[in-house]
Backbone as JSON Lines, residues from 0, in Angstrom:
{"i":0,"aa":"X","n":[2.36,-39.81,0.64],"ca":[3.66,-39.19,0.87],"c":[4.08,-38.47,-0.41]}
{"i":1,"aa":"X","n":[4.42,-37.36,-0.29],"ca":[4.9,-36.74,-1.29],"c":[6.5,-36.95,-1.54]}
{"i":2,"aa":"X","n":[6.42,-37.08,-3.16],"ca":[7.87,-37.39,-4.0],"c":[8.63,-36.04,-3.74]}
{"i":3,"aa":"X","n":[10.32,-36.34,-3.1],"ca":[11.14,-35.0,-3.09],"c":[11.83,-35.17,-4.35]}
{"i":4,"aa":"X","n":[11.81,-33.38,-4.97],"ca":[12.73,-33.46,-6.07],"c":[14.0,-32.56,-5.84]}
{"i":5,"aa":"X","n":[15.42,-33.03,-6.24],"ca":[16.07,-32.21,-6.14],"c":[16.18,-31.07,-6.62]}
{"i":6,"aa":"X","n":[16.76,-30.03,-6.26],"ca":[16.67,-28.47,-7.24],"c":[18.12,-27.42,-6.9]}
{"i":7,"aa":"X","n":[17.93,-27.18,-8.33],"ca":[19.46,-25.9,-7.47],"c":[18.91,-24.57,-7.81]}
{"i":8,"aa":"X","n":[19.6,-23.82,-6.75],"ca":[19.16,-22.43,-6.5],"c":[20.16,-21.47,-6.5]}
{"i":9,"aa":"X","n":[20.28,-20.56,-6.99],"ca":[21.55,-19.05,-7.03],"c":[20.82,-17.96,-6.35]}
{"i":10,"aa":"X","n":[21.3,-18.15,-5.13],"ca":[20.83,-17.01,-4.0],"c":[22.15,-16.11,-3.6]}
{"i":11,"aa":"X","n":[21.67,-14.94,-3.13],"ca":[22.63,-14.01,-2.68],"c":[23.17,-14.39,-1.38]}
{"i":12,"aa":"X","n":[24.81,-13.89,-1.46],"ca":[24.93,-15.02,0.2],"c":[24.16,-14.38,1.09]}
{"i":13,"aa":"X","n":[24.32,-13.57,1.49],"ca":[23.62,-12.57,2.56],"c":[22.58,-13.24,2.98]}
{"i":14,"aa":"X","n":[21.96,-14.0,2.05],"ca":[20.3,-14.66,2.31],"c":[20.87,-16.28,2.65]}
{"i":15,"aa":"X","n":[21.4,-16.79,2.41],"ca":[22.43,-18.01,2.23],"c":[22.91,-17.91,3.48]}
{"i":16,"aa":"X","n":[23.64,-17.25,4.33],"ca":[24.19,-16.85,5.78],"c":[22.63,-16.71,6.85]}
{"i":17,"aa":"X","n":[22.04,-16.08,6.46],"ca":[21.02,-16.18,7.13],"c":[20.18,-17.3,7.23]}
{"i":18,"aa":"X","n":[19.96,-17.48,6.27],"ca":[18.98,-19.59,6.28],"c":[19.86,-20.12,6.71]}
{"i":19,"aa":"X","n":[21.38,-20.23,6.93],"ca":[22.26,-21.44,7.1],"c":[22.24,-21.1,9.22]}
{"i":20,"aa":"X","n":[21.97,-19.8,9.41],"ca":[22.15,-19.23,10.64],"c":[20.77,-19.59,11.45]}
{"i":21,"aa":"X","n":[19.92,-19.17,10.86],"ca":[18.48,-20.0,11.4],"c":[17.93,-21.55,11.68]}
{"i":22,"aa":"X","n":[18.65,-21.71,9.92],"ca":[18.36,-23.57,10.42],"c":[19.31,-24.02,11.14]}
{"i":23,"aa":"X","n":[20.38,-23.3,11.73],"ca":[21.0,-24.05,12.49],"c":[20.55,-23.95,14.45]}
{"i":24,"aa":"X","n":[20.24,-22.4,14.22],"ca":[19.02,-22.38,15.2],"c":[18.1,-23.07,15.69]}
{"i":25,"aa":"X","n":[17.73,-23.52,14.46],"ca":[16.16,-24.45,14.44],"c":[16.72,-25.91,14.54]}
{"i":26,"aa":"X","n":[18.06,-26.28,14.63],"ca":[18.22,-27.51,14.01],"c":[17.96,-28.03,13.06]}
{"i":27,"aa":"X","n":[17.76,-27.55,12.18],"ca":[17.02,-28.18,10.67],"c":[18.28,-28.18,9.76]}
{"i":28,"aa":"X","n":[18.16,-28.75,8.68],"ca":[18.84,-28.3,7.34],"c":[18.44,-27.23,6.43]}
{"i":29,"aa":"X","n":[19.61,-26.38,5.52],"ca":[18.61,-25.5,5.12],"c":[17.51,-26.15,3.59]}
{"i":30,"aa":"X","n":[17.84,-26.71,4.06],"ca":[16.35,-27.95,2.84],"c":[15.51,-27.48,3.61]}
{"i":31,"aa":"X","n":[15.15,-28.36,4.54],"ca":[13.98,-28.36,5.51],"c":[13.78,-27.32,5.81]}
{"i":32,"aa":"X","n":[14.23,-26.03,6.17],"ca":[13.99,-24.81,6.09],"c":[13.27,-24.34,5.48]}
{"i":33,"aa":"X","n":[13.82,-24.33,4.04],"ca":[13.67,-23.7,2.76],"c":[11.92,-23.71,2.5]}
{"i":34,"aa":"X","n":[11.88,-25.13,2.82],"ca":[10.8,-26.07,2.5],"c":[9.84,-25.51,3.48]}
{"i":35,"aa":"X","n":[10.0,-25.49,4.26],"ca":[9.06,-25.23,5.7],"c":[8.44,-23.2,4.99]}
{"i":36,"aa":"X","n":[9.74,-23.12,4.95],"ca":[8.93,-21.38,4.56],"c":[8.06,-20.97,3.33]}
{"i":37,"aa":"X","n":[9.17,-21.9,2.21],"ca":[8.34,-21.58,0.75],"c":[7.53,-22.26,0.26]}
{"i":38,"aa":"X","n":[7.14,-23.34,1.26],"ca":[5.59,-24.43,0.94],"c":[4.27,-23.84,0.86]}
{"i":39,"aa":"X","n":[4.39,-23.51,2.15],"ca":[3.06,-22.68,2.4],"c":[2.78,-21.78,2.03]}
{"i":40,"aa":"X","n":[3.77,-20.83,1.7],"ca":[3.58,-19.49,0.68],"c":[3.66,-19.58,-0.71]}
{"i":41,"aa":"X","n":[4.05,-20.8,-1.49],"ca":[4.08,-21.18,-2.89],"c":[2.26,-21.03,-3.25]}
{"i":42,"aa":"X","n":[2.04,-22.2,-1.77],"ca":[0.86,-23.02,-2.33],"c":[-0.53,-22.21,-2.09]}
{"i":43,"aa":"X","n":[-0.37,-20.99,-1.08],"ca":[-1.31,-19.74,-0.96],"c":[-1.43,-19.21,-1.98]}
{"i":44,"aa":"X","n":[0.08,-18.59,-2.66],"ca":[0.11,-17.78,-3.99],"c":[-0.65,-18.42,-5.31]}
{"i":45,"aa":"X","n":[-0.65,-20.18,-5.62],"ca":[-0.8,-20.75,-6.15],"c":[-2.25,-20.55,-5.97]}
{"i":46,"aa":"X","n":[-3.32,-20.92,-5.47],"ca":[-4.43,-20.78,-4.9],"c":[-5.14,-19.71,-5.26]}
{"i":47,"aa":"X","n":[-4.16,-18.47,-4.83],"ca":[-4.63,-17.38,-5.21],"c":[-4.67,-16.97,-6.59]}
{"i":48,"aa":"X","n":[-3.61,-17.22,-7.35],"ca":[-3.22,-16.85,-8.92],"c":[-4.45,-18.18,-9.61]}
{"i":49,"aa":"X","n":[-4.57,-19.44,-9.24],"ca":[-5.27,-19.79,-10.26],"c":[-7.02,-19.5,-10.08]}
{"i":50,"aa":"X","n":[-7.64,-18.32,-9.29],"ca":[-8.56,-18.21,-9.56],"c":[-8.83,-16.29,-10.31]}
{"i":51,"aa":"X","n":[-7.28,-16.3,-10.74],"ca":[-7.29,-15.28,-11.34],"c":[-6.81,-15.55,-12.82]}
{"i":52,"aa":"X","n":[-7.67,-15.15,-14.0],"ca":[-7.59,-15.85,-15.73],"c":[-6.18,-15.07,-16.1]}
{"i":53,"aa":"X","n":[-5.77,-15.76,-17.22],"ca":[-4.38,-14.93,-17.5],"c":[-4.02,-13.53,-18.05]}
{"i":54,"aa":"X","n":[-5.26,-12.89,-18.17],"ca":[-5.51,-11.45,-19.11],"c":[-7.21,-11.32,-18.17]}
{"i":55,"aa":"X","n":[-6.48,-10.69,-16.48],"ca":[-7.47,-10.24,-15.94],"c":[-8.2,-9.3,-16.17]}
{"i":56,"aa":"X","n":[-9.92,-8.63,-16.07],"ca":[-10.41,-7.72,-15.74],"c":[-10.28,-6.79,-15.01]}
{"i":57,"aa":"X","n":[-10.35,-5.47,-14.44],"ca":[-10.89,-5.25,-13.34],"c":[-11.41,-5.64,-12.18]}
{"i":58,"aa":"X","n":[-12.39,-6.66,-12.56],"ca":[-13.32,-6.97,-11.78],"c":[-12.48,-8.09,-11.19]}
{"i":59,"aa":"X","n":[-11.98,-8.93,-11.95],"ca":[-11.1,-9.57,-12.04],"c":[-10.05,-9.37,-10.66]}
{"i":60,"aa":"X","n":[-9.09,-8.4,-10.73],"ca":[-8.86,-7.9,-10.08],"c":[-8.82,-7.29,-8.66]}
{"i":61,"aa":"X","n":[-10.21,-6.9,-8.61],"ca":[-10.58,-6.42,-7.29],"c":[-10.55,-7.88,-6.59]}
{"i":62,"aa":"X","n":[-11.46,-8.99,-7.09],"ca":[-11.35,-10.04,-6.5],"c":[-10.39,-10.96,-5.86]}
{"i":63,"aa":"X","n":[-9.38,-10.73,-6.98],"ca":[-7.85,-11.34,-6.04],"c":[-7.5,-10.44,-5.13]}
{"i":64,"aa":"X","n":[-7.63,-8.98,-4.77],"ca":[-7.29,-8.41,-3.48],"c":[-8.25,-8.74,-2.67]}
{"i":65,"aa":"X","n":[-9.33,-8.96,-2.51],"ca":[-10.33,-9.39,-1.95],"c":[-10.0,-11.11,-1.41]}
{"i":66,"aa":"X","n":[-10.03,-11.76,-1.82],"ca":[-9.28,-13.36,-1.9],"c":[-7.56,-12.8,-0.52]}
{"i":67,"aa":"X","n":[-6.72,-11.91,-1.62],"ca":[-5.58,-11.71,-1.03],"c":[-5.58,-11.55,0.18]}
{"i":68,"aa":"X","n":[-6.51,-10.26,0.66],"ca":[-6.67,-9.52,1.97],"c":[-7.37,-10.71,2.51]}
{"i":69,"aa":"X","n":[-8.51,-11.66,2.42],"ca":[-8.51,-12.76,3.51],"c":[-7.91,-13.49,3.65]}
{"i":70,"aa":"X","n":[-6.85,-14.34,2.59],"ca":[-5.53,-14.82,3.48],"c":[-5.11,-14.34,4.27]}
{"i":71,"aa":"X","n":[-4.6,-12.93,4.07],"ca":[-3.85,-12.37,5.38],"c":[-4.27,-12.23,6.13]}
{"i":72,"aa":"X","n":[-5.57,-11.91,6.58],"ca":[-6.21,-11.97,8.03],"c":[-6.24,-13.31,8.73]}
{"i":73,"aa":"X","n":[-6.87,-14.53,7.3],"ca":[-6.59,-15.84,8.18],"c":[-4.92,-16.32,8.58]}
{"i":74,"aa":"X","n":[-3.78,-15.63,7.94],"ca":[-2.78,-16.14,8.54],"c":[-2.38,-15.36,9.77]}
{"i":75,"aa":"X","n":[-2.41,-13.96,9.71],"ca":[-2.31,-13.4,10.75],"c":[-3.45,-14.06,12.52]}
{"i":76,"aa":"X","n":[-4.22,-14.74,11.76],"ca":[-4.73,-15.13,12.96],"c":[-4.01,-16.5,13.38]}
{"i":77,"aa":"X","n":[-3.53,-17.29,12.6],"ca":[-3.17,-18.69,13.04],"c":[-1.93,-18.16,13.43]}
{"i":78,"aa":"X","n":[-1.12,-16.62,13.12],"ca":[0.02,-16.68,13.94],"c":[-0.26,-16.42,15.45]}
{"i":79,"aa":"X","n":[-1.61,-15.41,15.91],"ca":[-1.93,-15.59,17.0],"c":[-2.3,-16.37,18.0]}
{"i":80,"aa":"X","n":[-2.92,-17.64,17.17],"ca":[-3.49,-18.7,18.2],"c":[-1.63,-19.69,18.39]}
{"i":81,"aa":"X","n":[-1.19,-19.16,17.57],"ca":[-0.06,-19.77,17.89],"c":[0.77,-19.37,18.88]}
{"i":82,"aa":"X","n":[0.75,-18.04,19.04],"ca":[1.55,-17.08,20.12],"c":[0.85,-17.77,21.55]}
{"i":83,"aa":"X","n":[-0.08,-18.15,21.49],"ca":[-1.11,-18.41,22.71],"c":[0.24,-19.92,23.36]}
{"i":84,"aa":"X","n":[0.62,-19.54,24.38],"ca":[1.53,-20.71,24.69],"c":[2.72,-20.98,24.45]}
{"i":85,"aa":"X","n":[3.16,-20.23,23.33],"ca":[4.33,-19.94,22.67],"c":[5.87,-19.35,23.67]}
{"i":86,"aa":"X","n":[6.72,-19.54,23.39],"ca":[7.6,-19.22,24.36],"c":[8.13,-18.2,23.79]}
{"i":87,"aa":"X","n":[7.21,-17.26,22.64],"ca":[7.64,-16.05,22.42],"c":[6.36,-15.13,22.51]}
{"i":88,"aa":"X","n":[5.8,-15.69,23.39],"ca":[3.91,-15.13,23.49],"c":[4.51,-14.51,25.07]}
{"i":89,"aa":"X","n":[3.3,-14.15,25.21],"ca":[3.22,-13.53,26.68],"c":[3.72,-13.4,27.79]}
């Protein structure tokens, strides 16, 4: 089980009205929200940045778009198998 830590954040309301408007949509809190969106995209970015050195190459380079561009195809696909059944699918 992972340890929660508390944290404070200075967001624009505009964005603040909207998470508070969704998770209430969703039923969630906007914790659980927050959490739900910027987990999985922390821990992609994370993934991605540490197989890139801190004073990249070129070569260097090409490789994290390379790396980059197949995340996005593999997420774009798990949003599809997700649409499959989905009550915003077909």
């Amino acid at each position: 089980m992972s340890v929660l830590k508390r944290t404070s954040l200075t967001l624009d309301s505009c964005l603040i009205d909207d998470l508070d408007y969704v998770a209430s949509r969703m039923g969630v809190s906007r914790s659980a929200l927050l959490s739900n969106i910027a987990g999985a995209a922390a821990k992609d970015l994370r993934t991605l940045l540490e197989g890139v050195p801190m004073a990249p190459t070129e070569v260097d380079t090409k490789r994290f778009k390379g790396a980059s561009i197949e995340l996005v195809r593999e997420r774009l696909e798990t949003l599809e198998d997700m649409q499959d059944g989905d009550i915003f699918g077909k």
